[in-house]
Structures are given as structure tokens and as C-alpha cells.
C-alpha positions as CSV (number, residue, x, y, z in Angstrom):
1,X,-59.7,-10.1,-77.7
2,X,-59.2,-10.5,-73.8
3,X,-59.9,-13.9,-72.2
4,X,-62.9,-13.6,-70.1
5,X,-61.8,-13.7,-66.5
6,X,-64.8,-14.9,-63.7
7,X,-65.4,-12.3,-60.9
8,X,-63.5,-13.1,-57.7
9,X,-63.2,-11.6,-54.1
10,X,-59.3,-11.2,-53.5
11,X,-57.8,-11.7,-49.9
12,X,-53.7,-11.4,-50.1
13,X,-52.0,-12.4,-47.0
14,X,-48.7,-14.0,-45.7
15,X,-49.3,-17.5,-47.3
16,X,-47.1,-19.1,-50.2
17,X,-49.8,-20.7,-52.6
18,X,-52.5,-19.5,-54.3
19,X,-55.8,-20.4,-53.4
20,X,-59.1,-20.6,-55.2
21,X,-62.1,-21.5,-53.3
22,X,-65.8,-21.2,-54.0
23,X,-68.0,-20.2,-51.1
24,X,-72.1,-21.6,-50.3
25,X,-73.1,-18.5,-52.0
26,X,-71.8,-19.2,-54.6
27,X,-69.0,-16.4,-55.0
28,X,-65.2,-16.9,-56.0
29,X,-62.9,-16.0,-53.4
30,X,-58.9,-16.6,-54.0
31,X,-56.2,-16.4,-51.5
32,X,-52.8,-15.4,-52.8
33,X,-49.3,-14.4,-50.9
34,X,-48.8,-10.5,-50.4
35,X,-45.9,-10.4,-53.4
36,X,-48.1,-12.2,-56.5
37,X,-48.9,-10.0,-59.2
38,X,-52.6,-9.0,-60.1
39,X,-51.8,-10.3,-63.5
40,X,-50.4,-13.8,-62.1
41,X,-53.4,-14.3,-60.3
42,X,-55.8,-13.4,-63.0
43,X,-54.1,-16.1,-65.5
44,X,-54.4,-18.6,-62.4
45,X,-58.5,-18.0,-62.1
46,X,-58.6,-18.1,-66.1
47,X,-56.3,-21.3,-65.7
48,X,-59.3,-22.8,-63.7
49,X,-62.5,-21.4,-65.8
50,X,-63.7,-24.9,-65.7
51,X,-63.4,-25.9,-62.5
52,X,-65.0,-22.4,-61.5
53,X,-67.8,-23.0,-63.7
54,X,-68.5,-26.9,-62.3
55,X,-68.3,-25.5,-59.1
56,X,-70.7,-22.5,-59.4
57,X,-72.8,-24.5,-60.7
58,X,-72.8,-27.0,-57.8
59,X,-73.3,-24.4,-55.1
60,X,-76.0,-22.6,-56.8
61,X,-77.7,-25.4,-57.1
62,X,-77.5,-25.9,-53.5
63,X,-78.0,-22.7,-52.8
64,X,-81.3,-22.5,-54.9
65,X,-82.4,-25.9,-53.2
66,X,-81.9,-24.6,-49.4
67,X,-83.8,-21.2,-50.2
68,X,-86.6,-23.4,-51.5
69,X,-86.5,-26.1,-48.9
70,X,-87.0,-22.6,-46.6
71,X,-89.6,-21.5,-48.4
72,X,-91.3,-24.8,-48.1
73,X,-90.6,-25.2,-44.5
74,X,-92.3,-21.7,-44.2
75,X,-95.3,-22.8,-46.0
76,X,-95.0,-25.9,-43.9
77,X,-95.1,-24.1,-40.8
78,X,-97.9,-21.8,-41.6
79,X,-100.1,-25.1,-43.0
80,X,-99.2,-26.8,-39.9
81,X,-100.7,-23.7,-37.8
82,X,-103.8,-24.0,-39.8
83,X,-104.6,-27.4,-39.2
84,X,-103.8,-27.5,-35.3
85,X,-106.6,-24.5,-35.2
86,X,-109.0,-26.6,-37.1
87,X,-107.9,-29.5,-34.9
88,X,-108.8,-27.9,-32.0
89,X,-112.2,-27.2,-33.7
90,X,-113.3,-30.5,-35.6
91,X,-111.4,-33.0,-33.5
92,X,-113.9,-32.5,-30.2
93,X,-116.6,-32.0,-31.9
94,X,-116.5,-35.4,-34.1
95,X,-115.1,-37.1,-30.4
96,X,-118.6,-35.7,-29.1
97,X,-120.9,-36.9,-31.7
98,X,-119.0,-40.4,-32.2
99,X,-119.4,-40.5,-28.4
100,X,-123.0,-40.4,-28.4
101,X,-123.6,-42.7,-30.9
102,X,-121.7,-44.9,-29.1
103,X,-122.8,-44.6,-25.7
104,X,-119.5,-44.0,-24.3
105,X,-118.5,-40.4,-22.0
106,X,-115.5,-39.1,-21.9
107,X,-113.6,-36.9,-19.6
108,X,-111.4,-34.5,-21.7
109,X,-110.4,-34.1,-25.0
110,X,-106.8,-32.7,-25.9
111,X,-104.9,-31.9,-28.9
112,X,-101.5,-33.1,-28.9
113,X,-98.7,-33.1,-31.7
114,X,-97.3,-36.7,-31.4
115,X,-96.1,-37.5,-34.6
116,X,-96.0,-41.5,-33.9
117,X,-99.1,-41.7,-32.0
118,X,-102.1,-40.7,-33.5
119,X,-104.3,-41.1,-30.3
120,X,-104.6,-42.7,-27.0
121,X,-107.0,-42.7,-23.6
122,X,-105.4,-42.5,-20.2
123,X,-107.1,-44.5,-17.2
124,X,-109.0,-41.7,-16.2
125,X,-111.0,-41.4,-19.4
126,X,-109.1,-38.8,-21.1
127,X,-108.9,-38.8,-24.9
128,X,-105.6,-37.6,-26.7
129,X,-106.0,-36.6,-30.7
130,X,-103.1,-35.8,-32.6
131,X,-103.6,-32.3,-34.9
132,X,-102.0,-34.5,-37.7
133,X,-105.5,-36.6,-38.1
134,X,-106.4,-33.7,-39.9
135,X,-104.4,-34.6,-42.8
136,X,-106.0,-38.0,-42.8
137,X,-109.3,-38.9,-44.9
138,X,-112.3,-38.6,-42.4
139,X,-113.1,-42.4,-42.4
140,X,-109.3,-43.1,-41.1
141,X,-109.6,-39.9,-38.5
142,X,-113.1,-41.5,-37.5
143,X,-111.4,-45.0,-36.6
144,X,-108.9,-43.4,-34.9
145,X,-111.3,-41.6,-32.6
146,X,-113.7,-44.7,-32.2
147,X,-110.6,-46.6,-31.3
148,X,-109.2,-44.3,-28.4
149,X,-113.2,-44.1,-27.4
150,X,-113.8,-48.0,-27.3
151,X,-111.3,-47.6,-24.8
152,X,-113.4,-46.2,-22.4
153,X,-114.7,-49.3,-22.4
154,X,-111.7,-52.2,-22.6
155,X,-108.3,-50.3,-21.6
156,X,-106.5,-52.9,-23.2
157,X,-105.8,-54.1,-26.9
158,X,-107.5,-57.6,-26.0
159,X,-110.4,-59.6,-27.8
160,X,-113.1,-58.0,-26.3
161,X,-111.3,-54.5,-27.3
162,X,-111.1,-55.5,-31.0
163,X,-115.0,-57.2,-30.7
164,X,-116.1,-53.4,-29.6
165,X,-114.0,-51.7,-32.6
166,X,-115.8,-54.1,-34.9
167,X,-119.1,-53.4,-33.5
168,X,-118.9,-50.0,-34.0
169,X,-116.6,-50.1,-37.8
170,X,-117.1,-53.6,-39.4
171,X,-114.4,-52.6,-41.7
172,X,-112.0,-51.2,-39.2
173,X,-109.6,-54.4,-40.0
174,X,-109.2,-52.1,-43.8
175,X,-109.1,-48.9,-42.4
176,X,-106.2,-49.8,-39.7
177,X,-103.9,-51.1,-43.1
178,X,-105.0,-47.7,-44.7
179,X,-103.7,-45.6,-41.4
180,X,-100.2,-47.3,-41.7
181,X,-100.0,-47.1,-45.2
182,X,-100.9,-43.0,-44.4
183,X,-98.7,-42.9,-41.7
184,X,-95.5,-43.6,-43.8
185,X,-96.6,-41.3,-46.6
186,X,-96.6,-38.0,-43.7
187,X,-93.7,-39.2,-42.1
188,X,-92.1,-39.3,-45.3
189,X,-93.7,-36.0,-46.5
190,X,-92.5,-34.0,-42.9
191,X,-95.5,-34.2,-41.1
């Protein structure tokens, strides 16, 4: 019975070793001087069945973990898309009715994709929402948007700021913990 041989791309050329290599994609490739015989270098690749194998196996595995990292980074990309439409939708309009109940008028409302910075409210009464509130439970999302609009009042981070924040969210000391806490868990995630 004939020793089983693993399938191998050949390339002779005007080197003096043989050399066995296995590529990303996982395929056996072996380099040998112009003079070896196809016999010689058959018993060399049947000499190193084990490392072959061990290293097959390796790049396959890597292989089969970059196709699915780029599947998930397609479906990534596509759920990404989908929540800055419906940003653009139910961020303004929760900015609007938040604003009203709290007496407060803003300028303009924009949808930006900071990663770091979930909001913020330039001097001129302009609010700034991250897309990536979307991804947050609505109570979190709501602080954030009551925070950037108590701005409009204080533009600082003083007492009086923090008073206004508790006026309108009692609990907002809870609910800032709980946006760190999230924030971590997205970063991590790829968000």
C-alpha cells in the first residue's frame, strides 16, 4: 500500500534546499532545486506529514476566523447603517419632547459618530447626539439628552449644572454609573 502523500503546489528553481512552506490559505507549497527528483521530494513532504497536518490545521483555523470576523464586520456595517437612520429619526424627536418638558430651546440637533463622546452643546445652543445612543437602554439615552439640554442652561459641569440634572432625573447619579459601565461593554464589542 502507498504512503499517503499531502497535495502540494511545486515551484523548482535555482536554490539548494528543499523548502516546505504552508501558505494563509492554507495550501502546501514546496520549493526545491531544478535537479531533485519528483520522488525525493515526495518522501521529503511524506517526511513532514505531521508538521503539514499541525500546520493546516493552524492556518485554517485562521483562515476560517478572518472569513468570519468579515462576515461579522459586514453585518456590523450594515447594523451600524440601520441605527444611524433611526438615529437621525428618534434622536430629534426625543431632544424635542425632553425639551419641552423642560423648558429649554435649542438651536440644532446633529447626529454625529463620536465613539468617546456620547453628546455635547456648543455655546451657541447646538445639541450633538452620537448614533451609538441607539444601542443604549432608553433611560441611559434619555440622560444623555437631558444632560447636553441642561446645558442650555449652565455651560459648565458646576453645582448648579449637576442641581438642574437632578431636578429633571433624581436618579441621574445611577444612570451616569450605568452609561460607563455601557460604554466599556460597546467599546469592547466594536461599537
Amino acid at each position: 500500500m502507498a504512503e499517503y502523500i499531502p497535495k502540494y503546489s511545486l515551484i523548482q528553481s535555482k536554490r539548494k534546499t528543499i523548502l516546505l512552506r504552508v501558505t494563509d490559505s492554507a495550501q502546501v507549497e514546496v520549493r526545491a532545486p531544478l535537479w531533485t527528483s519528483k520522488r525525493r521530494i515526495d518522501e521529503f513532504v511524506q517526511s513532514k506529514q505531521g508538521w503539514i497536518e499541525k500546520q493546516l490545521q493552524r492556518a485554517r483555523m485562521l483562515l476560517d476566523a478572518r472569513q468570519a470576523a468579515s462576515q461579522n464586520e459586514a453585518g456590523m456595517e450594515a447594523q451600524k447603517k440601520k441605527l444611524r437612520q433611526l438615529a437621525r429619526e428618534a434622536l430629534p424627536r426625543r431632544a424635542q419632547e425632553l425639551s419641552l418638558l423642560m423648558g429649554v430651546r435649542y438651536t440644532a440637533i446633529r447626529i454625529s459618530s463620536a465613539q468617546k463622546r456620547w453628546g455635547s452643546c456648543s455655546a451657541r445652543g447646538s445639541i450633538s447626539l452620537s448614533w451609538r445612543l441607539m444601542r443604549l437602554p432608553e433611560a441611559l439615552c434619555d440622560y444623555v439628552i437631558i444632560h447636553e439640554l441642561c446645558h442650555l442652561i449652565e455651560m459648565n459641569h458646576s453645582k448648579s449644572f449637576w442641581r438642574e440634572v437632578e431636578r429633571c432625573l433624581p436618579d441621574y447619579r445611577e444612570r451616569r454609573k450605568a452609561l460607563k459601565t455601557w460604554q466599556e461593554k460597546l467599546l469592547l464589542e466594536g461599537w
